[in-house]
C-alpha positions as CSV (number, residue, x, y, z in Angstrom):
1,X,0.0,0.0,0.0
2,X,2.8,2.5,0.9
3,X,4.9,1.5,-2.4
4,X,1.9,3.2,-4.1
5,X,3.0,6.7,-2.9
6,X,6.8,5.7,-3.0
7,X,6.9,7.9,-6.4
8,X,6.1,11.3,-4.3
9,X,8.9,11.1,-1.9
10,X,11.4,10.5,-4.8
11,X,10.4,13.4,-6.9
12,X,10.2,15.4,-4.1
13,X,14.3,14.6,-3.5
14,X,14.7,15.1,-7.2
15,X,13.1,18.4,-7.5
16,X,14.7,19.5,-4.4
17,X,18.6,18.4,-6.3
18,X,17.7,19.8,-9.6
19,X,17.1,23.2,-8.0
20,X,19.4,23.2,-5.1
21,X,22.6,21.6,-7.3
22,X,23.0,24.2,-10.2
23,X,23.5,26.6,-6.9
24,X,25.8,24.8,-5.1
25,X,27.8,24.2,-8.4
26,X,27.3,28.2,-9.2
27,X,28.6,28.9,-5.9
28,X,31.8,26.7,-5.7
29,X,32.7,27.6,-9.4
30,X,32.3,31.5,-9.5
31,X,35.4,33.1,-9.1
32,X,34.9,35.3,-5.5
33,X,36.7,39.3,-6.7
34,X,36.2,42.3,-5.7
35,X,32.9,43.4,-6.4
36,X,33.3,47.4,-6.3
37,X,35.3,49.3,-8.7
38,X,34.9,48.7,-12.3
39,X,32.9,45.9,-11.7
40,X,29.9,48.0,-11.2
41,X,29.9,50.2,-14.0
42,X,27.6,49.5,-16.9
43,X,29.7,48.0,-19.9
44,X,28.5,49.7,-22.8
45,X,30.1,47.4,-26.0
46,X,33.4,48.7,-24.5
47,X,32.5,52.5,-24.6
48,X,32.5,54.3,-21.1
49,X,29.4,55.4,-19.9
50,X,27.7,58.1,-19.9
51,X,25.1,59.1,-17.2
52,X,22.9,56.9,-15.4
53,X,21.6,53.4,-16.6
54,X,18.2,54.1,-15.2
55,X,16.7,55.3,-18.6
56,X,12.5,55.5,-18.5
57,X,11.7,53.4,-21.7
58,X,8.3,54.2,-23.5
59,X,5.6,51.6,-22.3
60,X,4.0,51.7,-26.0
61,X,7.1,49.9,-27.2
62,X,6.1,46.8,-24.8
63,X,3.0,47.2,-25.6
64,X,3.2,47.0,-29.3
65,X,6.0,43.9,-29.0
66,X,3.3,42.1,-26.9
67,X,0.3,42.7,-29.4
68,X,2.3,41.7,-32.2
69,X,3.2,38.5,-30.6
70,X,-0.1,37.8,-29.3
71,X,-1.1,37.8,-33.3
72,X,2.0,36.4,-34.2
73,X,0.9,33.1,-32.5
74,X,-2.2,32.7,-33.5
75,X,-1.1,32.9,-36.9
76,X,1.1,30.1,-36.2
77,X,-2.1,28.3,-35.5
78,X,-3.3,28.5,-39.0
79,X,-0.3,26.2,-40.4
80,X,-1.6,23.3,-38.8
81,X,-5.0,23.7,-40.1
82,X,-3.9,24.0,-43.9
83,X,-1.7,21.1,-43.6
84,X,-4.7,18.6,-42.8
85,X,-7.6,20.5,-44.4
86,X,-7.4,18.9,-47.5
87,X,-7.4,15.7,-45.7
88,X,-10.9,17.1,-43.6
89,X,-12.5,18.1,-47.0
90,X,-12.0,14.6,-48.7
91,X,-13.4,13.0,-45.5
92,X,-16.3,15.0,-45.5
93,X,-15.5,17.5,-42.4
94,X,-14.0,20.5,-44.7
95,X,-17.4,22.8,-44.1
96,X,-17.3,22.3,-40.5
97,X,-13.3,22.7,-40.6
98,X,-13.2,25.8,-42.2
99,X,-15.9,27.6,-40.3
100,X,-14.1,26.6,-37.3
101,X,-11.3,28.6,-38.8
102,X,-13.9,31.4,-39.9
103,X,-14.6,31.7,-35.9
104,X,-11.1,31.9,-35.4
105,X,-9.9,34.6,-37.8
106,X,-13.3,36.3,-36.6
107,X,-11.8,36.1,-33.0
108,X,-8.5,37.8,-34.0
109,X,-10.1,40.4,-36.6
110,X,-12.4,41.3,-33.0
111,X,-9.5,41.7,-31.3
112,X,-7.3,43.9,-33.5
113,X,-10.3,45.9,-34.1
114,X,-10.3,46.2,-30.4
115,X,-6.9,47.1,-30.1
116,X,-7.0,49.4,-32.7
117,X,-10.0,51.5,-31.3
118,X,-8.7,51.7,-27.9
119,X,-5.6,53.4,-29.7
120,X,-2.9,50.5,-28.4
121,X,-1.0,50.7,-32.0
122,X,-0.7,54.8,-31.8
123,X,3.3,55.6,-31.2
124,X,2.6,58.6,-29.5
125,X,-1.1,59.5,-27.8
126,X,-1.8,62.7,-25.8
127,X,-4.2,62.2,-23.1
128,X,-3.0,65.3,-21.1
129,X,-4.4,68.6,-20.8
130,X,-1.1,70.3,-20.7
131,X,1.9,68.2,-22.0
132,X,5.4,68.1,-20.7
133,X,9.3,68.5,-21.9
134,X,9.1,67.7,-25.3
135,X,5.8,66.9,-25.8
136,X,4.7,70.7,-24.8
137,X,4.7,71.8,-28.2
138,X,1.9,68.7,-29.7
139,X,-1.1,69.2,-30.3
140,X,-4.1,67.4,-28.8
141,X,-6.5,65.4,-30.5
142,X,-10.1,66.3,-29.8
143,X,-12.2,63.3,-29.3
């Protein structure tokens, strides 16, 4: 009865190794320097650097990289389907195949509609009364 459960003991141990050994090897294998000096300044491809590495980065640019991989994916979802579709029409399943499809491109079209509305794919969008720095001189969009 208790060699049923003997499984759950030995991948607890084995989870607990292949976590805690790569930081035991880390540890013994990385050299142990000075950590101040030069080893805390930001290596720029060899080029000393200039002011501070905290640099604000625009959100739309994550934003957009996210949206286009979201759609990027999905895509990659359509591959399959042509691969086998001829198969589904000769079997008799090609109408229900392709509108399954037709919902699924209808998903995606909803969804870059939506993400185009909402304004996601515009580089730069002014919702401020009064913009700052650089972006004092735009002019806002009236809605």
């Amino acid at each position: 009865m208790y060699t049923d459960f003997l499984p759950v003991p030995i991948y607890a141990v084995l989870v607990v190794a292949l976590v805690a050994l790569p930081l035991v090897i880390q540890y013994i294998v990385s050299p142990r320097h000075n950590k101040g000096g030069e080893k805390l300044t930001s290596y720029e491809c060899g080029e000393v650097p200039e002011g501070s590495a905290w640099v604000k980065f625009n959100v739309r640019f994550y934003v957009i990289a996210l949206i286009f991989i979201i759609f990027d994916v999905e895509v990659l979802f359509l591959f399959p389907w042509a691969v086998v579709f001829q198969s589904l029409v000769d079997s008799g399943l090609g109408f229900l195949a392709f509108i399954e499809m037709f919902i699924f491109v209808l998903i995606l079209i909803v969804g870059f509609a939506y993400v185009w509305i909402k304004g996601d794919l515009d580089w730069v969008k002014m919702k401020l009364k009064y913009g700052e720095g650089r972006y004092s001189k735009l002019k806002i969009k009236e809605n």
